[in-house]
NUPALO-661749 format. One record per residue (C-alpha): residue number from 1; residue in three letters; y, z, x. Coordinates in Angstrom, 3 decimals. Each point is the difference from the previous one (the first is absolute). Layout:
# residues N
 pos code       py       pz       px
 NUM  ALA        Y        Z        X
...
//
This chain:
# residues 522
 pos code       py       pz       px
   1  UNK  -10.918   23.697    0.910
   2  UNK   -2.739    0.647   -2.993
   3  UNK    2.773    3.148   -1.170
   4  UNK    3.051   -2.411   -0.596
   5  UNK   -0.555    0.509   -3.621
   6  UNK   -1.207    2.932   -2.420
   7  UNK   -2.386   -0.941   -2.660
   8  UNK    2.219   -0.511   -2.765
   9  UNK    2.549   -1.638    2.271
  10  UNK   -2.641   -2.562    0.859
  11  UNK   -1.162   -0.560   -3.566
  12  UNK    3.985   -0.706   -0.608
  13  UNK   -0.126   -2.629    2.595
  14  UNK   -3.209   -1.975   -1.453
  15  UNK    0.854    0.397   -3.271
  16  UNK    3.891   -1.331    0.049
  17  UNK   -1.641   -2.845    2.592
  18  UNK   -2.807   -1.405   -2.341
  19  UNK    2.729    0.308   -2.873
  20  UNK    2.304   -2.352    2.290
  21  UNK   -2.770   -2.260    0.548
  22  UNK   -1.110   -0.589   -3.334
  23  UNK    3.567   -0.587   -0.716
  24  UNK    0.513   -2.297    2.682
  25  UNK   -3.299   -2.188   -1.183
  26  UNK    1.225    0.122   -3.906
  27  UNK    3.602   -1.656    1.555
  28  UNK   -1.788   -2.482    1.904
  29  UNK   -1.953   -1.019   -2.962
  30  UNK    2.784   -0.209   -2.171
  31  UNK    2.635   -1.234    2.623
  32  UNK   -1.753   -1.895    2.015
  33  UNK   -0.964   -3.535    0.266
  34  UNK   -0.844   -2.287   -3.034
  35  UNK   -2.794   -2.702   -0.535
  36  UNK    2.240   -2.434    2.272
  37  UNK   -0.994    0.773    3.449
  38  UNK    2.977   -1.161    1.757
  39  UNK    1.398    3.098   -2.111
  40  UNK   -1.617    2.195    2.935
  41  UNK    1.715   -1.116    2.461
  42  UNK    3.444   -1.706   -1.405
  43  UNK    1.303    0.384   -3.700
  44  UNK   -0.831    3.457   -0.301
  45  UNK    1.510    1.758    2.595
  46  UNK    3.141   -1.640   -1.122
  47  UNK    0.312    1.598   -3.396
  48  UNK    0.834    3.324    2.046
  49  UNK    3.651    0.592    0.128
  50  UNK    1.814    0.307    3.302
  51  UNK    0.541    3.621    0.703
  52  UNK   -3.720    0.073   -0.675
  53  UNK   -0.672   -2.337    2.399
  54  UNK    2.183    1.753    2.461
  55  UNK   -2.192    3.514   -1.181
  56  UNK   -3.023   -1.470    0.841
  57  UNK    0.523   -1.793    3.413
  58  UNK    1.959    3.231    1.374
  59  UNK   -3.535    1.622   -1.127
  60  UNK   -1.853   -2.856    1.985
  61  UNK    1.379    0.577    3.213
  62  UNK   -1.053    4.131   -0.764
  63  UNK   -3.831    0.356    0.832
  64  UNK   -1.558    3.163    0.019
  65  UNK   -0.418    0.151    3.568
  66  UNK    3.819   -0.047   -0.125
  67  UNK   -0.126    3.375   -2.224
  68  UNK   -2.645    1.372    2.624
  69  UNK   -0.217   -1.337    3.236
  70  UNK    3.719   -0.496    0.440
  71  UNK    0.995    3.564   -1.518
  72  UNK   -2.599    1.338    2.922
  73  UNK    1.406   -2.216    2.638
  74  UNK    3.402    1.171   -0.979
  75  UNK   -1.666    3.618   -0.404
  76  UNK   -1.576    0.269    3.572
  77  UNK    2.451   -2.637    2.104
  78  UNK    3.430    0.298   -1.673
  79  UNK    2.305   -2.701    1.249
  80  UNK   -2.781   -3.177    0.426
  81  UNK   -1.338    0.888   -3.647
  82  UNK    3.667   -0.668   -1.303
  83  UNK    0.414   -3.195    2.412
  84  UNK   -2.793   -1.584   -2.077
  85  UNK    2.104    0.273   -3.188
  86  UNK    2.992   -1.147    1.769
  87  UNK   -2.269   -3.070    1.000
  88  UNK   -1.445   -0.174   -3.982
  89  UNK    3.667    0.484   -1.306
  90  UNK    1.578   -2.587    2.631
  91  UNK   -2.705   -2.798   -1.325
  92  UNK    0.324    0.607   -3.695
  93  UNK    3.930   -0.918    0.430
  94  UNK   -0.735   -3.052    2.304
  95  UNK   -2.395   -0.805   -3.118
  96  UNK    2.709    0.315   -2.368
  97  UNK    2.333   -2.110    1.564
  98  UNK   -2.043   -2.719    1.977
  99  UNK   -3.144   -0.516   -1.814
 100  UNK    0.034    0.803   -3.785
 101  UNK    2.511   -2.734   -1.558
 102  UNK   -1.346   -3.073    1.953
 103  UNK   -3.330    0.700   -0.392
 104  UNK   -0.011    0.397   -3.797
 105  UNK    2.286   -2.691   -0.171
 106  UNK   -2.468   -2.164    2.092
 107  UNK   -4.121    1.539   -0.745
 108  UNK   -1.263   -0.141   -3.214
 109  UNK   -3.329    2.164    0.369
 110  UNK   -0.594    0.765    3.241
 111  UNK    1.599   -0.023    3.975
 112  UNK   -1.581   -3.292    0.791
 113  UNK    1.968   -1.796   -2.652
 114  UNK    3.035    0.844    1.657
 115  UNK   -1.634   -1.733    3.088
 116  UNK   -1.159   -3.060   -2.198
 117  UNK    3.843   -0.533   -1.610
 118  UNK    1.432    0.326    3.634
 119  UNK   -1.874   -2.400    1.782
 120  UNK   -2.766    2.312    2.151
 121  UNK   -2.564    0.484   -1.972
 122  UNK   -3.169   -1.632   -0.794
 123  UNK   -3.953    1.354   -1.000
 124  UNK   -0.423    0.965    4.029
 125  UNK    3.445    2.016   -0.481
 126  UNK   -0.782    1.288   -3.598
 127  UNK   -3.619    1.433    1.500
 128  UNK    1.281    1.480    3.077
 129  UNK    2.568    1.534   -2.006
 130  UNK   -2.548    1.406   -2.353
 131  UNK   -2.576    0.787    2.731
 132  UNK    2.758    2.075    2.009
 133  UNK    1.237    2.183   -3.414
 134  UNK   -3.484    0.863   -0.791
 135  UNK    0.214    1.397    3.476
 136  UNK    2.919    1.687   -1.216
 137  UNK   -1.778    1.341   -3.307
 138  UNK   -3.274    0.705    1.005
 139  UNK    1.004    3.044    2.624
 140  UNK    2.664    1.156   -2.134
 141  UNK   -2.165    0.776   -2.795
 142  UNK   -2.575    1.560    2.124
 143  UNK    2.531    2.433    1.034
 144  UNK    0.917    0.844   -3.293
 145  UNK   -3.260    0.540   -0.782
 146  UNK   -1.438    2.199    2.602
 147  UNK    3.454    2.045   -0.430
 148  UNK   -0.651    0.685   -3.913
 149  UNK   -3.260    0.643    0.457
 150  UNK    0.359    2.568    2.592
 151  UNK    2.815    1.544   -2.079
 152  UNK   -2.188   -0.314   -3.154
 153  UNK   -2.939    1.884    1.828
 154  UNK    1.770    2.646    1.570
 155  UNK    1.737    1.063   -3.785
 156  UNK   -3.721   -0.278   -1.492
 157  UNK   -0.502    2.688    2.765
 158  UNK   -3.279   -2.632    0.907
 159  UNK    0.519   -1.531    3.217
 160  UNK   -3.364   -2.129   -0.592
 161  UNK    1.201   -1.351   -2.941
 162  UNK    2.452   -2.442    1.928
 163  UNK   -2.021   -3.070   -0.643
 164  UNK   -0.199    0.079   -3.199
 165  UNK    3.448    0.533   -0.235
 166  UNK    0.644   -2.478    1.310
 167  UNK   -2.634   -2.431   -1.613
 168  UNK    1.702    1.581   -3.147
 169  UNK    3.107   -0.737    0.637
 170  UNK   -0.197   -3.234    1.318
 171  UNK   -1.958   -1.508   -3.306
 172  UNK    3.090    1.505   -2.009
 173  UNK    2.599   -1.161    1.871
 174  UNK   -1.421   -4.257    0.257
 175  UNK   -0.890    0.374   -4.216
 176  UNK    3.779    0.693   -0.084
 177  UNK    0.840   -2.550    2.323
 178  UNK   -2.168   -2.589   -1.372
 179  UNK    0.953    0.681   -3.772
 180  UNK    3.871    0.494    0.232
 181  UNK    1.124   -2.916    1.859
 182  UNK    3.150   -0.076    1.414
 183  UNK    2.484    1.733   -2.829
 184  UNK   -2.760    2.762   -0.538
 185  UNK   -0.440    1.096    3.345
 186  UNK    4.038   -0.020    0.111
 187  UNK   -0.292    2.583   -2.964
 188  UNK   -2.387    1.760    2.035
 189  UNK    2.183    0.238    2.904
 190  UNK    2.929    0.853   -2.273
 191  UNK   -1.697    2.816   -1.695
 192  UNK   -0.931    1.821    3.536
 193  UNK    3.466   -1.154    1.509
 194  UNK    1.737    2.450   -3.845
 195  UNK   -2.869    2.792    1.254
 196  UNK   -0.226    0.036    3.602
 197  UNK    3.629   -0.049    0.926
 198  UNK    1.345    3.056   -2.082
 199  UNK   -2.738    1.831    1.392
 200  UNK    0.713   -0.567    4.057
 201  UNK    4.017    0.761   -0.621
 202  UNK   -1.272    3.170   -1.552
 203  UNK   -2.109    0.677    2.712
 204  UNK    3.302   -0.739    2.057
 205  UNK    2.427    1.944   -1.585
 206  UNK   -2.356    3.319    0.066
 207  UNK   -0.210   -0.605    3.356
 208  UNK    3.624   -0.264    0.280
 209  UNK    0.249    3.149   -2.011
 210  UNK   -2.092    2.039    2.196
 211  UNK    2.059   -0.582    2.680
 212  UNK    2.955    0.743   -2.090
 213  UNK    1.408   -3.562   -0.391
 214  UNK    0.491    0.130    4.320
 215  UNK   -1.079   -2.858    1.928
 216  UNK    0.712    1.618    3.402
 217  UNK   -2.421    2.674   -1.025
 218  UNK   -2.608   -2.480   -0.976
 219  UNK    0.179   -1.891    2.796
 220  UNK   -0.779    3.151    2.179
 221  UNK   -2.358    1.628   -1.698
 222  UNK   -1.819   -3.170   -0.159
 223  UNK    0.321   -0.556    4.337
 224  UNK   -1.355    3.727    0.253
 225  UNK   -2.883   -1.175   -2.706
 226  UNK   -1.025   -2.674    1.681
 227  UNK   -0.378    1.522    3.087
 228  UNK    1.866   -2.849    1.669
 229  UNK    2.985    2.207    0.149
 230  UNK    3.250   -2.514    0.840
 231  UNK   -2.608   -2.965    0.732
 232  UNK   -0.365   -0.334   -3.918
 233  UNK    3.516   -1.313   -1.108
 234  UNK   -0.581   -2.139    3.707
 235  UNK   -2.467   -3.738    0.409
 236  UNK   -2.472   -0.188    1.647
 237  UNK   -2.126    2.708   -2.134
 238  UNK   -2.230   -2.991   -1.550
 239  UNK    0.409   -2.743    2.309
 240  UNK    0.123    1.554    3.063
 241  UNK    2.522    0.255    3.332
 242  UNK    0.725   -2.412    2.606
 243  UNK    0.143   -3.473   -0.281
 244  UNK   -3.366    0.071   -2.488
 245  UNK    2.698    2.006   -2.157
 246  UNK    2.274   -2.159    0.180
 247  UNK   -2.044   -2.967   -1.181
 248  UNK   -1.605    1.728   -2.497
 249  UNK    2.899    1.338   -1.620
 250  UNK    1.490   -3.771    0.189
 251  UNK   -2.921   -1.368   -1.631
 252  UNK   -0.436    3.045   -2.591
 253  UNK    3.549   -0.858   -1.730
 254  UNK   -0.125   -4.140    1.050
 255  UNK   -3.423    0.062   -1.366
 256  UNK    0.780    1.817   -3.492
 257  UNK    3.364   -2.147   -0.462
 258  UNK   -2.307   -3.263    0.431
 259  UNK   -2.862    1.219   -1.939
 260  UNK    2.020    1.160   -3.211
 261  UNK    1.332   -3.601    0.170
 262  UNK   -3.506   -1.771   -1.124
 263  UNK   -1.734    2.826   -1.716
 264  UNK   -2.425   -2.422   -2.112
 265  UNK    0.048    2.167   -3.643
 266  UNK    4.030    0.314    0.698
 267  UNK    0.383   -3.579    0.404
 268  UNK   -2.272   -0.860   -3.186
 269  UNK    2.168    2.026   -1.476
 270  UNK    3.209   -1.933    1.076
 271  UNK   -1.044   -3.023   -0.726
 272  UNK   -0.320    1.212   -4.116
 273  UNK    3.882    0.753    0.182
 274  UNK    1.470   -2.092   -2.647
 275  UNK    3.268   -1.077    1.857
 276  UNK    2.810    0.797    2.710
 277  UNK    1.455    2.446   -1.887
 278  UNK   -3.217    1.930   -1.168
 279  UNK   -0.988   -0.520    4.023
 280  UNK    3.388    2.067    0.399
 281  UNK   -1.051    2.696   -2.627
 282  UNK   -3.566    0.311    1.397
 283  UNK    1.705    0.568    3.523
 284  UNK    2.254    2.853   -1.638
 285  UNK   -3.022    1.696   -1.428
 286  UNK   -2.229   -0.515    2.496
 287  UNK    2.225    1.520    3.067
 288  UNK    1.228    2.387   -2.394
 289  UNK   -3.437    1.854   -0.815
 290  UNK   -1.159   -0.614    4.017
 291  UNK    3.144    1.714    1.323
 292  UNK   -0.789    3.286   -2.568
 293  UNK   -3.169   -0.538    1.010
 294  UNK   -0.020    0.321    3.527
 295  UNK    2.307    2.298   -0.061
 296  UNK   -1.916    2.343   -2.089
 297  UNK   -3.022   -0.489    2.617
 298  UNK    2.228    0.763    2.534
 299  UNK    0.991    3.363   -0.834
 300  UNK   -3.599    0.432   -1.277
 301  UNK   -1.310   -0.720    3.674
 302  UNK    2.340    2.289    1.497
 303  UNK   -0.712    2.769   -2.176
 304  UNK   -3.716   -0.378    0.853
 305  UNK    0.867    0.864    3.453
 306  UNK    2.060    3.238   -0.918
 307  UNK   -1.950    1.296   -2.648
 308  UNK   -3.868   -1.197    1.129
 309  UNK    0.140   -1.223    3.215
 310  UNK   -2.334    2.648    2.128
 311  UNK   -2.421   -1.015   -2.687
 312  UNK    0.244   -3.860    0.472
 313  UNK   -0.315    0.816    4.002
 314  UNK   -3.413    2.126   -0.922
 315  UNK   -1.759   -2.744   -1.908
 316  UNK    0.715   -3.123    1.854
 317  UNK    1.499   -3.095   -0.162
 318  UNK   -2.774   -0.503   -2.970
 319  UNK    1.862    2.352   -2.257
 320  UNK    3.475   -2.332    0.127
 321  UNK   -1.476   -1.462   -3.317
 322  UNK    0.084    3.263   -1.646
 323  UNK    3.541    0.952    0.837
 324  UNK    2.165   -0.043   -3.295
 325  UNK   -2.842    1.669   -1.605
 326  UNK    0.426    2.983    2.535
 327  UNK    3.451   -0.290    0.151
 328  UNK    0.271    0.501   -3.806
 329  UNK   -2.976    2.747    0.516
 330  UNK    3.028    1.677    1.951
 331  UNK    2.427   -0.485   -2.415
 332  UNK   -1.565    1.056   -3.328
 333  UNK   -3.670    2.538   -0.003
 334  UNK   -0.293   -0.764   -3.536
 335  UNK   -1.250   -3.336    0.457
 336  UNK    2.377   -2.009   -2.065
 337  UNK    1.386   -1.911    2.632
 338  UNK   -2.933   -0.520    1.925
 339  UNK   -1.795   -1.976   -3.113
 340  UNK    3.281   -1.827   -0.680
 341  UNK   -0.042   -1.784    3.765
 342  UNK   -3.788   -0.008   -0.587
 343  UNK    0.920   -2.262   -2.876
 344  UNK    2.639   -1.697    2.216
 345  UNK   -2.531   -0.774    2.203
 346  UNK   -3.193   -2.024   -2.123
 347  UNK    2.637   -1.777   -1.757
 348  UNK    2.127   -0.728    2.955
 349  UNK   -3.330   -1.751    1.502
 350  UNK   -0.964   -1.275   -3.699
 351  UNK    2.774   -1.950   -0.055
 352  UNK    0.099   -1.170    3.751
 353  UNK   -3.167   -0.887   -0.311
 354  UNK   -0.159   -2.053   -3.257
 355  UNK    2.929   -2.133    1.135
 356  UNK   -1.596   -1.192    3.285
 357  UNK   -3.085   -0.572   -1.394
 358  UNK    1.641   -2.225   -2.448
 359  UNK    2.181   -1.809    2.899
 360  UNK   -3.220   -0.038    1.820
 361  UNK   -1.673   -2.203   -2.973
 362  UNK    2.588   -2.158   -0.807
 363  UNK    0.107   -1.303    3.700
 364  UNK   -3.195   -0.394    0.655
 365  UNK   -0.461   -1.585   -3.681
 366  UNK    3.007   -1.949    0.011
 367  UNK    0.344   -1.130    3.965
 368  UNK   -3.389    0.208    1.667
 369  UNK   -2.661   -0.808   -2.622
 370  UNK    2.719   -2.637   -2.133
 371  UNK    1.109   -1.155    3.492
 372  UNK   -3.668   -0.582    1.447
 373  UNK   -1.269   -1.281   -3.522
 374  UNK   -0.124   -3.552   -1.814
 375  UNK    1.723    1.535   -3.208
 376  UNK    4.009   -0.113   -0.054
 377  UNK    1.309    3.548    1.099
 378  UNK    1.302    0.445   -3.741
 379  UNK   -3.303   -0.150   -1.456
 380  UNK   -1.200    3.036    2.117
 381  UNK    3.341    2.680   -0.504
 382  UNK   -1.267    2.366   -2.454
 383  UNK   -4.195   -0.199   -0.304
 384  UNK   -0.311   -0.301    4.262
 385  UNK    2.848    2.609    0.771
 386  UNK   -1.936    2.450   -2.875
 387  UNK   -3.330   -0.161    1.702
 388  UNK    1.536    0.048    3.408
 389  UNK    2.300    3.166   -0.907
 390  UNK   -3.472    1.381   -1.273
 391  UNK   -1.963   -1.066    3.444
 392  UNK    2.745    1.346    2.110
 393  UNK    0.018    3.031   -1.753
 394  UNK   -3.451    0.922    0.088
 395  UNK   -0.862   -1.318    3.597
 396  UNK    3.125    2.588    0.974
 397  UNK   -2.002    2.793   -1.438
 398  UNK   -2.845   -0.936    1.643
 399  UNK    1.606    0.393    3.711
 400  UNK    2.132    2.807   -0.838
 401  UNK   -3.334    1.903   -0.443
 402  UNK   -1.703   -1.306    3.575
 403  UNK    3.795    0.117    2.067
 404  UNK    0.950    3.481   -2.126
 405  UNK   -0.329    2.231    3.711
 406  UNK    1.964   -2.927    1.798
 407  UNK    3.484    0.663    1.751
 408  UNK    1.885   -1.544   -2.715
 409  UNK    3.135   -0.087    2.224
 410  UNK   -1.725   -3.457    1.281
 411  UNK   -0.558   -1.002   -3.192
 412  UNK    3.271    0.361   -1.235
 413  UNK    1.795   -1.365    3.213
 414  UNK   -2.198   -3.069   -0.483
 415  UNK    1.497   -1.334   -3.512
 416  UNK    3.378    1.362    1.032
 417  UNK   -0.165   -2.721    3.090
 418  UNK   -1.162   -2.467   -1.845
 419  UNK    1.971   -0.061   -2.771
 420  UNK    3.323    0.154    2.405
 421  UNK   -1.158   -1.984    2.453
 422  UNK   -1.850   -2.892   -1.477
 423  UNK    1.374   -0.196   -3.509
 424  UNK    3.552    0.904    0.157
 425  UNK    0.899   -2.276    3.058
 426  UNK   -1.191   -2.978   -2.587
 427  UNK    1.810    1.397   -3.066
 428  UNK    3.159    0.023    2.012
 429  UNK   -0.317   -3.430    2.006
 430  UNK   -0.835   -1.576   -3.172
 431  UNK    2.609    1.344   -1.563
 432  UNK    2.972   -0.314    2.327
 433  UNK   -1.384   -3.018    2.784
 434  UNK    0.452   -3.344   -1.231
 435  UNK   -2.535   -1.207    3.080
 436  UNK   -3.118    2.517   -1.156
 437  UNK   -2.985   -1.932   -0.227
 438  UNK   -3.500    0.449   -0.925
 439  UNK   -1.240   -0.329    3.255
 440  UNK    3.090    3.031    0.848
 441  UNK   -1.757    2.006   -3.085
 442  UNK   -3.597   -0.394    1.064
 443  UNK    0.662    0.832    3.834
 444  UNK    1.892    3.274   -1.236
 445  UNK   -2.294    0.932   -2.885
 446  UNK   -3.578   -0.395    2.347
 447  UNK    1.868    0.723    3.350
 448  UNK    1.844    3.572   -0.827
 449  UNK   -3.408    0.816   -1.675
 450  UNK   -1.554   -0.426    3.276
 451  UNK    2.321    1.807    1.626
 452  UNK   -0.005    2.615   -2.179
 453  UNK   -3.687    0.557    0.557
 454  UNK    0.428   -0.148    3.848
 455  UNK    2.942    2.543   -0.389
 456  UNK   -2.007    2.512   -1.248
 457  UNK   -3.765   -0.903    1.230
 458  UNK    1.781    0.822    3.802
 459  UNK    2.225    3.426   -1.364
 460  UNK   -1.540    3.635   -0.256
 461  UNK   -0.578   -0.786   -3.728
 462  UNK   -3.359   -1.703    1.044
 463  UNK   -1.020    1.635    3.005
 464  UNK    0.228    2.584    2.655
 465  UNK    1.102    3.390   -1.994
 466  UNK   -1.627    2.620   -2.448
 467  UNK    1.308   -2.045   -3.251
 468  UNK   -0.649   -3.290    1.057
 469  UNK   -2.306   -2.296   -1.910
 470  UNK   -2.198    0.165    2.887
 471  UNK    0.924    2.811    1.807
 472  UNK   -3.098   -0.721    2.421
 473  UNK    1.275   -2.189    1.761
 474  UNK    3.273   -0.967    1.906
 475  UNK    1.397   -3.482    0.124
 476  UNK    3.729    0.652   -0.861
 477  UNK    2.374   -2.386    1.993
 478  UNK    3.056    1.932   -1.126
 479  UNK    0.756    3.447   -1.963
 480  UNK    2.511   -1.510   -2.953
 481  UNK   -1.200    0.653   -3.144
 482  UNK    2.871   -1.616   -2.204
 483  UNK    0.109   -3.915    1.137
 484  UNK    2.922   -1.273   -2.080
 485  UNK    2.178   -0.311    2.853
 486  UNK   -2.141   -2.469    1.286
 487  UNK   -2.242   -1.799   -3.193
 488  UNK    2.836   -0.517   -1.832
 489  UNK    2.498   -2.077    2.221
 490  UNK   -4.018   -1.617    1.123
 491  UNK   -0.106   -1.247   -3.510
 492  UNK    3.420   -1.151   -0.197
 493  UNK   -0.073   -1.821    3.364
 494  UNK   -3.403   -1.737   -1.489
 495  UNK    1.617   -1.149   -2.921
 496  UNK    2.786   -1.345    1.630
 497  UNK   -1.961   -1.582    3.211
 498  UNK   -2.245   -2.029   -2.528
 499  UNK    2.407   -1.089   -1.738
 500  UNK    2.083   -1.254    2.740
 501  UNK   -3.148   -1.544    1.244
 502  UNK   -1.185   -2.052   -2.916
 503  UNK    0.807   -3.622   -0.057
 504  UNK    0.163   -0.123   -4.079
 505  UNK    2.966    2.219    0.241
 506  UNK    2.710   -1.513   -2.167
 507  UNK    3.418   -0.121    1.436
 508  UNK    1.857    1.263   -3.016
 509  UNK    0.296    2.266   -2.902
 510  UNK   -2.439    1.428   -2.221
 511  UNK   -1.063   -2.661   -2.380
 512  UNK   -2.052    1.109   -2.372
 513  UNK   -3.803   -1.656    0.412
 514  UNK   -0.313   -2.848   -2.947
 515  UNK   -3.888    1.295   -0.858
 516  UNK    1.518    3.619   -0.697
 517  UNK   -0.725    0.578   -3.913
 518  UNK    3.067    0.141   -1.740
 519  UNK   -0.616    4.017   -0.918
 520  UNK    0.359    0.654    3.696
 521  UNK    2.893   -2.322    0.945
 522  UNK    1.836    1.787   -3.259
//
């Protein structure tokens, strides 16, 4: 992969990236949070208007392993790449009508508020809450990581220069996290969303052009490409045949639905809405750029397999992280478009990460070390969630470098779980179930965790094939690799049986708890 780019190509890639980044870091300073800092966390985010809000949480949901590892999926399996962003696409509308209103309407800085104001909450919730979305953070920014720094190597034609790529990258991302606060990283977001996006619907619509503007043609060039022949536009390429399939493929698009439901930087991000009817415009925006989006990646994917697949087949499942970079190889020898999805690329996972990391430090500023502390939570927003976003970063840098030669299919699959089956199951029940307790919230927050583990401890993931963690040894007690179809109604069942369970469970509405400040019962 050390020819992707020519010389001058490559120095076109660096130098348009470090101008976005110094960029970036002049907005953050300017935009970002004042001497107040609650402004990190609260007031500033809200000075963005709503279509900008809606820009930058479509651009949360869009990490760069989306731009990579799902173009690749889509490249080499066809139809189960495209059932993810069915499942991502299926959960950003549930989002939009279920969970963004009432939760704005009802948490004033974090999740856990929402929790407090309806009744199930408490420090033990408000920890386990943060404890489980640092789970969520932590492996998502290591996959970012590794992913831009073995893109960033192979461009710099240095394949040994991958940790400090990634060492690099890591310091520059958590300086912009920790110095733009809320409304800067949304400028950051919005920036990439205005550069990234015209970019992969050019990439598109070459493709298109190649083939003449014909889909059918496409379609089959890509099945003879792919060397899957008619098994490419069928399941089961990814996740497999039989009843394994089946549950797989069940738990690939029930997984993603649930997941996009209690992304942590998306629901920061609804929270700073400013009412029900910028909640509406964000939701406009927001689906708006993801369905352009996806589709764009779509047609990108398939085009990979037409146009490069006997190459991806050649280098491995490894080289799925470098296929829009070969695909626009394929499409223009100059080089041009190849440093333009290059670009697409660092500030696809600039963004990403700077947002999480962010999210990442306000909850474990805000609801672990405020919730565990003698201080008031208030007193700890901005200076805690600062140092935490800083911390957070930094420490993800750290095991990006040591788990860089992982499988990070496990690592991925691991936040996805989590996040839809521990986090959304609470979102929702304390949403929509007037019996939800905090006893319900702590049994689903700790319990799908567990099972989450378990799930994939006892899959291939861990054990018993060439790609496993530890491929020595062999102590699989079943062959699905995609639990949803079984964590996530776990961690709903959890919720519901402690809840059910607890004798404090009140018998009527939600009353809003009398020691809730007055800024979250608002």
């Amino acid at each position: 992969m050390t020819s992707l780019l020519d010389p001058s190509s490559r120095s076109l890639v660096f130098a348009v990236f470090s101008v976005f980044v110094v960029i970036c870091l002049m907005l953050c300073v300017i935009t970002g949070a004042d001497e107040d800092d609650r402004a990190l966390v609260r007031s500033d985010s809200r000075r963005l208007r709503s279509w900008q809000q809606g820009i930058a949480m479509g651009g949360d949901t869009t990490t760069v392993a989306t731009v990579t590892v799902l173009v690749g999926m889509v490249a080499t399996t066809g139809f189960d790449g495209l059932g993810v962003m069915l499942g991502s696409l299926v959960g950003v509308l549930l989002f939009l009508v279920l969970v963004i209103e009432p939760l704005r309407a009802h948490a004033s800085l974090t999740a856990p508020d929402l929790l407090d104001a309806r009744g199930s909450g408490g420090s033990a919730v408000r920890v386990a809450w943060g404890v489980v979305t640092l789970m969520v953070c932590f492996p998502l920014l290591v996959v970012q990581l590794v992913v831009v720094g073995n893109v960033a190597a192979a461009l710099l034609g240095q394949p040994g220069a991958r940790t400090g790529c990634i060492v690099v990258i890591g310091c520059v991302m958590t300086a912009l996290a920790v110095s733009g606060g809320i409304r800067g990283t949304g400028v950051v977001m919005i920036t990439k969303s205005a550069i990234a996006l015209p970019v992969l619907v050019v990439a598109a619509v070459l493709v298109l052009h190649r083939f003449g503007g014909d889909l059918g043609r496409l379609l089959d060039a890509a099945s003879l490409g792919s060397g899957t022949g008619e098994a490419f536009l069928r399941p089961g390429g990814y996740t497999g045949d039989g009843w394994v399939g089946a549950v797989n493929r069940v738990g690939q698009i029930f997984g993603m639905t649930m997941a996009t439901l209690a992304m942590p930087a998306v629901l920061m991000r609804a929270i700073a809405t400013k009412s029900p009817r910028g909640a509406r415009t964000v939701g406009r925006w927001m689906l708006g750029e993801l369905v352009l989006l996806y589709g764009a990646l779509a047609v990108i994917g398939v085009g990979a397999a037409a146009l490069v697949g006997t190459v991806l087949r050649e280098a491995g499942p490894s080289a799925q992280v470098f296929t829009p970079l070969l695909l626009g190889r394929a499409l223009d020898e100059g080089g041009l478009l190849v440093a333009a999805l290059a670009c697409v690329l660092f500030l696809t996972a600039l963004a990403a990460v700077v947002d999480v990391t962010l999210a990442a430090g306000i909850t474990l500023g805000r609801d672990v070390l405020a919730a565990t502390g003698d201080r008031p939570a208030g007193r700890l927003d901005g200076t805690a969630s600062r140092w935490s976003a800083a911390l957070t970063g930094l420490a993800a840098a750290a095991v990006a470098v040591v788990c860089a030669d992982w499988n990070l299919v496990v690592v991925s699959t691991l936040w996805l779980a989590l996040c839809g089956a521990a986090l959304a199951p609470v979102l929702l029940y304390a949403l929509y179930w007037p019996g939800f307790t905090a006893r319900g919230a702590l049994w689903c927050l700790w319990g799908a965790t567990a099972v989450c583990v378990v799930a994939l401890v006892v899959s291939p993931y861990a054990s018993g094939t060439p790609t496993s963690i530890v491929p020595g040894h062999d102590f699989r007690l079943w062959d699905v690799t995609i639990p949803g179809v079984v964590t996530v109604p776990a961690g709903f069942l959890l919720g519901w049986l402690g809840s059910v369970t607890d004798r404090r469970r009140r018998t009527g509405g939600h009353a809003v708890r009398r020691d809730v400040p007055r800024a979250v019962r608002r």
